[in-house]
C-alpha positions as CSV (number, residue, x, y, z in Angstrom):
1,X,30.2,-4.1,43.1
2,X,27.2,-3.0,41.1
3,X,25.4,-2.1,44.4
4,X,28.1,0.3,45.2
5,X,28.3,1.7,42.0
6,X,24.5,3.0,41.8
7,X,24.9,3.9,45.9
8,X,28.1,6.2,44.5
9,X,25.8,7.3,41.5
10,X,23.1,8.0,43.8
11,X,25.2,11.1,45.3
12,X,26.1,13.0,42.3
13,X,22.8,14.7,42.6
14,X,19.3,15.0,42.2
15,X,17.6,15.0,38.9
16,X,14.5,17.0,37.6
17,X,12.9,15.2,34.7
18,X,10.2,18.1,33.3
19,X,7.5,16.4,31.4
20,X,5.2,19.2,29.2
21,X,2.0,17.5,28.5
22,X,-1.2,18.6,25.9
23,X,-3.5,16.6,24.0
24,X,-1.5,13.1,24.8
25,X,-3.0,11.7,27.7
26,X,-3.6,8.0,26.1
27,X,0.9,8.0,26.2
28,X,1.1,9.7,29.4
29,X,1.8,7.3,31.8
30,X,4.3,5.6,29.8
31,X,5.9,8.2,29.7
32,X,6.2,9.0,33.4
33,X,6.5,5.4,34.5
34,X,9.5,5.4,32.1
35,X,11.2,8.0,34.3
36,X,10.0,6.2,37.4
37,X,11.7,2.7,36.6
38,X,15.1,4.3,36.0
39,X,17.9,2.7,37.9
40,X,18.9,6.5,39.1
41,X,16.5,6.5,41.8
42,X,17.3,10.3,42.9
43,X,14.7,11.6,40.4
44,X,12.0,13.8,40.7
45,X,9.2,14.0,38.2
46,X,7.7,17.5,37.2
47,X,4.5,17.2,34.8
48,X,2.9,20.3,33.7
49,X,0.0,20.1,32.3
50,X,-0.9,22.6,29.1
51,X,-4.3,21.9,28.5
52,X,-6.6,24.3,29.9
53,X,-9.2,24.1,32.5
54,X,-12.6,22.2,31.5
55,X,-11.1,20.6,28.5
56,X,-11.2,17.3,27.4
57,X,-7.6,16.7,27.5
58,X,-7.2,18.4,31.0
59,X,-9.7,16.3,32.6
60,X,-8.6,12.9,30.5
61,X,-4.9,14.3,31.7
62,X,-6.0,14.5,35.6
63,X,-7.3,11.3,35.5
64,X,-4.3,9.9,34.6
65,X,-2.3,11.9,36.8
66,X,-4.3,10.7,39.6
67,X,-2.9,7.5,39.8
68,X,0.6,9.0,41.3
69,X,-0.9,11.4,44.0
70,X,0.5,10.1,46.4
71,X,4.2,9.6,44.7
72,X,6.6,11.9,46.6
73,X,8.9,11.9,43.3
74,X,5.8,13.2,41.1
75,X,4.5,16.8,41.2
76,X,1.3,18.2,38.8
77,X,1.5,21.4,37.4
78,X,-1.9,23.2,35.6
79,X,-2.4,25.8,33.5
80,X,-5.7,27.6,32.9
81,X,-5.3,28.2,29.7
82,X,-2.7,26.4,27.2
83,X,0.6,28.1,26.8
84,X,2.9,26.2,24.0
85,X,5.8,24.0,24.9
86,X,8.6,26.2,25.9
87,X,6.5,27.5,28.1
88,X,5.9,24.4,29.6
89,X,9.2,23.3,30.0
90,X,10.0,26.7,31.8
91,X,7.9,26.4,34.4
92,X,9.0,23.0,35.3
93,X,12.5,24.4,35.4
94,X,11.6,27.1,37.6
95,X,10.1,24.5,39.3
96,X,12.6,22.1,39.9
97,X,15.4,21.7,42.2
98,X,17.8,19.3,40.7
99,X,21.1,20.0,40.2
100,X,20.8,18.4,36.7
101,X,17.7,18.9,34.6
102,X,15.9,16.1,31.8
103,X,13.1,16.8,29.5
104,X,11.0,14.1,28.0
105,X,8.0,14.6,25.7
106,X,4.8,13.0,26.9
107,X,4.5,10.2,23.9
108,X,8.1,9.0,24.4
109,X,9.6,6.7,26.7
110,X,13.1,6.4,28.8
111,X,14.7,3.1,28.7
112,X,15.7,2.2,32.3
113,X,20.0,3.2,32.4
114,X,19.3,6.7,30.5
115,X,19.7,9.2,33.5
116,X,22.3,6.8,35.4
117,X,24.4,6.5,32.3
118,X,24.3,10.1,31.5
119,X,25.2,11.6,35.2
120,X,27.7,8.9,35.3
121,X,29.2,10.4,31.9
122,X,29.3,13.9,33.4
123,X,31.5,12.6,36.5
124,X,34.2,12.6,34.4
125,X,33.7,15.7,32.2
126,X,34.8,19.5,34.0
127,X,32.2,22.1,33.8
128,X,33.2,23.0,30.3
129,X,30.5,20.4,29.6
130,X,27.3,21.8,29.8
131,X,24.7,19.0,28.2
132,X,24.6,14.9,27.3
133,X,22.4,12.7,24.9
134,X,22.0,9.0,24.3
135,X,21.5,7.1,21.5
136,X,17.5,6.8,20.4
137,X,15.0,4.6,17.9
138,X,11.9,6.2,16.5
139,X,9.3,4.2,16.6
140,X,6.7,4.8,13.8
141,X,3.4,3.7,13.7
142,X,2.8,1.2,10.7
143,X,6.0,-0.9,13.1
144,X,8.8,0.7,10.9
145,X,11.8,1.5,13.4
146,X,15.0,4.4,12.8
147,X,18.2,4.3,15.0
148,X,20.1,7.1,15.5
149,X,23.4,7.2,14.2
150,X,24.3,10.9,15.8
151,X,27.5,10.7,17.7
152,X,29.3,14.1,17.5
153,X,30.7,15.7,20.7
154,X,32.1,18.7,21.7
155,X,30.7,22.3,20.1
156,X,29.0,21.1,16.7
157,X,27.6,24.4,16.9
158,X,27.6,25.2,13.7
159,X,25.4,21.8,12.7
160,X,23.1,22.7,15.2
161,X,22.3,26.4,13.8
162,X,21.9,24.7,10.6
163,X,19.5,22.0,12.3
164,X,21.5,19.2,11.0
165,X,22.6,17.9,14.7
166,X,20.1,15.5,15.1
167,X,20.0,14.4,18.8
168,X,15.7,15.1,19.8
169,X,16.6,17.6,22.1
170,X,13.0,17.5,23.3
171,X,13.6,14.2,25.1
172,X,17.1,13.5,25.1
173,X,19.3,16.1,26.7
174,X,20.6,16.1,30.1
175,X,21.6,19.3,31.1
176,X,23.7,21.0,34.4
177,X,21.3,23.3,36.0
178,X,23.9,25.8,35.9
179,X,24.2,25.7,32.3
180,X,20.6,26.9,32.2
181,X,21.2,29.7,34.7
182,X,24.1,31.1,32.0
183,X,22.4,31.0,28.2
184,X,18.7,31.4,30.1
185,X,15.4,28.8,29.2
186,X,13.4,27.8,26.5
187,X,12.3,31.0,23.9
188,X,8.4,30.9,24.3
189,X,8.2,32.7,20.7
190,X,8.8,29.3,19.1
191,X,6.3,27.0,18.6
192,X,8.8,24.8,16.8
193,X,12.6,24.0,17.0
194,X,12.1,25.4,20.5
195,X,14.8,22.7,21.2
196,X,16.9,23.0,18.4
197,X,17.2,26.9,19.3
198,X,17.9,25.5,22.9
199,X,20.7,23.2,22.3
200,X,22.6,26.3,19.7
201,X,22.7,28.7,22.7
202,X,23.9,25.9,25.2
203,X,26.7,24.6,22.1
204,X,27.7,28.9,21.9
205,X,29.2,28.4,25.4
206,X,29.3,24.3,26.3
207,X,30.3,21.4,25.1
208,X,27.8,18.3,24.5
209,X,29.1,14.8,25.6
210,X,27.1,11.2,23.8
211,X,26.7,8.3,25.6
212,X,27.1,5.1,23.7
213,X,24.0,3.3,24.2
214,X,20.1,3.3,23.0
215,X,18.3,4.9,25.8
216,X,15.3,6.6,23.8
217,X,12.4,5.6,22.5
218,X,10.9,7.9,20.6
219,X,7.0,7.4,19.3
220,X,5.3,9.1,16.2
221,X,2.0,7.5,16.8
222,X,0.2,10.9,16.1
223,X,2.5,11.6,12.7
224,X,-0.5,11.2,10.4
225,X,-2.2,14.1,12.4
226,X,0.8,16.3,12.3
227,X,1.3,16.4,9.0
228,X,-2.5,17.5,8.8
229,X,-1.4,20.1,11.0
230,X,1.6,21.0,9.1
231,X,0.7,22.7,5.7
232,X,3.2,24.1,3.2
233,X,2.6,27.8,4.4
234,X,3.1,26.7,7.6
235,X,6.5,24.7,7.4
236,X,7.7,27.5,5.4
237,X,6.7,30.1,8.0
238,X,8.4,28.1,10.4
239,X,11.9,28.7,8.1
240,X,11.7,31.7,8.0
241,X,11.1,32.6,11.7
242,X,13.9,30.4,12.5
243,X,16.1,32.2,9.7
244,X,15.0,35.4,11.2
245,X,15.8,34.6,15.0
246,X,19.4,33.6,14.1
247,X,20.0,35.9,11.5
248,X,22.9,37.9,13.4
249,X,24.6,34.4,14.5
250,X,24.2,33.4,10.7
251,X,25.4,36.4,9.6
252,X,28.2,36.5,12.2
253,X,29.5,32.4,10.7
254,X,32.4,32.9,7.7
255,X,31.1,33.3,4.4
256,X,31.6,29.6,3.5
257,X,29.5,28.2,6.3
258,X,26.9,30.8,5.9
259,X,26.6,29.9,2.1
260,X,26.6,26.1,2.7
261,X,24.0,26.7,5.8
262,X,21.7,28.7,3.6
263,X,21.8,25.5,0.7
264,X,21.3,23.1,3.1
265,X,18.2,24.7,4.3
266,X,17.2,25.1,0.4
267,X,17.8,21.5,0.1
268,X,15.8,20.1,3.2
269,X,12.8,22.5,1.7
270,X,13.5,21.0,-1.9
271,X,13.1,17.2,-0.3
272,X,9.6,18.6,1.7
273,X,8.2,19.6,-1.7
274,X,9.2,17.0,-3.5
275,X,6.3,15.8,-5.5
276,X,4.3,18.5,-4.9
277,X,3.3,21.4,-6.5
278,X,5.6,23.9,-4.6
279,X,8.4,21.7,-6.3
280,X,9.3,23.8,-9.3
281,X,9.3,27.3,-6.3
282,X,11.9,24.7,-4.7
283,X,14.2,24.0,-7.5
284,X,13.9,27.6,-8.3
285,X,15.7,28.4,-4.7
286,X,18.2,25.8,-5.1
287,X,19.4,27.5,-8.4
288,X,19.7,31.0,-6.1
289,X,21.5,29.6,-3.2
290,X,24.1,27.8,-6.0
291,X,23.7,24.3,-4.3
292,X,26.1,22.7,-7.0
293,X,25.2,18.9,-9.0
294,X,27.9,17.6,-6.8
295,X,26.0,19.0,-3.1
296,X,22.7,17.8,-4.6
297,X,24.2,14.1,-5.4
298,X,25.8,14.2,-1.6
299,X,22.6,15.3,-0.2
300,X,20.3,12.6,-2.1
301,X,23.0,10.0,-1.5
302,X,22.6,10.9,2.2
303,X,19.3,10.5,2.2
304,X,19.3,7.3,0.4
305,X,21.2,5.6,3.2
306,X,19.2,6.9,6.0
307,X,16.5,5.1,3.8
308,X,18.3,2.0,3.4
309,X,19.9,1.4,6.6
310,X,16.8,3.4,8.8
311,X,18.9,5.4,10.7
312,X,19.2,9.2,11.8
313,X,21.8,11.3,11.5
314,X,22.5,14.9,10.4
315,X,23.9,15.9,7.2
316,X,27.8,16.7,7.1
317,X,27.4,20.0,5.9
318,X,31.1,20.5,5.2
C-alpha cells in the first residue's frame, strides 16, 4: 500500500528545488544530498552559484559541485560576478520547469518526507492555495536546538507584513508555479527579508497550508559571523527599507493594525538594543509608538517562553 501511495505521489508533478549558493561551500553538499534522498523522487535540483568567477568560494563551490556532474536531477548555474540572493533564486525559477517550486538555503538540510508530505497536502487543497510549510528546528552551533511552534494557515497576511509569521521562508515554502506567475519573483532590491516580502505578496492573493511534521533543519553554524556583519546602522537600515517598501500596504491596514504593527516593530528594535547603548534611542521610540505596560509585559512574557521552552513562533500581535 505504501508503494502505491509514493507511485500515486509520484504523478502530481515535478518539483524544482532552487538552491542559491555564496560563501558556504563547506554545507553544500548536505544541503543538495538532502534534496536528493527525499522519498518524492520527481525532483530536480537547480544550484546557482553566486560567487563570482576566480574566487575562492567559486572554485571551493565547483569542486563540490563536481561530484554530481553526471546526476540528471542536478543542474549548475554560474554567475560572473555575485548578484544577492533574490537574484539567485530568480534565475533558478526561470530556470526550472516544475509545476511546483522549493527553495532551500545552502547551510540547511531537508529531512527525507518534506517535499512528499507537502505535494501530498496540496492534493487536497483547490487552487486558492497558493504555498505550504513544515514544521523546522534550528540548529545552533554551541548544540542548543529551537522547534518551531508556527502553525497558522490560511491568509495571516497581516503577521507576515508585520514579520511576525515565522515559517523561514528561505527554506521552507513550497509553492505552485502558478502562484509565482500571478504576484511575480523575488524583489532583487532586498538584501534581507527578501522572503518575508515574498510570502506577504503570495498571502495578498493565496492561502498558505502547514504540514504537521518536523521536516527542516535549519543550521546557524556561521551566526557568530553574521552578527559581525550585522551592525546597529545596518539592522536599522534594514527597518527602514522594509518600512519604506510596504509603506502603502501599511498604510492601506485599519488604524488599529497599523498602530499595533508599528509597536511591534518598536519592540523587536527595543529587544535588539537591549543592553546596548542605542537602548535609551529604543525606549525613546517605544514611548512614541504608545506601546502600553500591558503590550510590553505581553511581549517580554512572549519572549520568555520561547526562552524557556526553545521554540519559534511569531508574536500574536492582536
Amino acid at each position: 500500500m505504501e508503494r502505491e501511495n509514493n507511485m500515486e505521489e509520484q504523478q502530481k508533478g515535478l518539483v524544482s528545488v532552487v538552491i542559491p549558493t555564496y560563501g558556504r561551500a563547506q554545507y553544500l553538499r548536505r544541503a543538495v544530498d538532502s534534496v536528493l534522498r527525499q522519498t518524492y523522487e520527481n525532483i530536480e535540483v537547480i544550484v546557482v552559484d553566486d560567487n563570482g568567477d576566480g574566487t575562492k568560494g567559486r572554485i571551493q563551490t565547483e569542486k563540490i559541485m563536481r561530484y554530481y556532474a553526471g546526476n540528471p536531477r542536478v543542474s549548475y548555474i554560474t554567475y560572473e560576478r555575485n548578484r544577492n540572493g533574490s537574484h539567485a533564486r530568480n534565475t533558478g525559477i526561470q530556470k526550472s520547469k516544475g509545476e511546483f517550486i522549493a527553495f532551500l538555503d545552502d547551510d540547511d538540510e531537508m529531512l527525507k518526507d518534506k517535499i512528499r508530505l507537502q505535494v501530498k497536502a496540496f492534493c487536497g487543497l483547490d487552487g486558492s492555495w497558493g504555498a505550504c510549510y513544515t514544521g523546522y528546528s534550528v540548529l545552533k552551533g554551541n548544540g542548543y536546538r529551537e522547534v518551531s511552534c508556527e502553525k497558522r494557515m490560511g491568509k495571516p497576511y497581516f503577521e507576515a507584513l508585520a514579520r511576525s509569521f515565522y515559517i523561514c521562508g528561505g527554506s521552507n515554502l513550497l509553492i505552485r508555479r502558478k502562484v509565482i506567475e500571478t504576484v511575480g519573483c523575488f524583489d532583487e532590491t532586498f538584501r534581507r527579508n527578501q522572503d518575508i516580502e515574498f510570502v506577504v505578496r503570495i498571502l495578498e492573493q493565496y492561502k498558505i497550508a502547514y504540514v504537521d511534521s518536523m521536516q527542516l533543519l535549519v543550521h546557524t553554524e556561521n551566526q557568530a559571523e553574521r552578527k559581525k556583519i550585522y551592525s546597529h546602522e545596518t539592522e536599522s537600515a534594514i527597518d527602514d527599507f522594509y518600512l519604506a517598501k510596504f509603506r502603502d500596504k501599511i498604510e492601506g491596514l485599519d488604524k488599529k493594525k497599523k498602530r499595533r504593527l508599528y509597536q511591534y516593530f518598536a519592540l523587536e528594535r527595543f529587544k535588539r538594543e537591549a543592553g546596548t547603548k542605542y537602548m535609551f534611542g529604543s525606549a525613546i521610540h517605544l514611548l512614541r509608538r504608545r506601546v502600553s505596560p500591558f503590550l510590553f509585559c505581553r511581549y517580554a512574557f512572549y519572549l520568555a517562553d520561547r526562552k524557556k521552552n526553545h521554540t519559534i513562533y511569531g508574536f500574536r500581535l492582536m
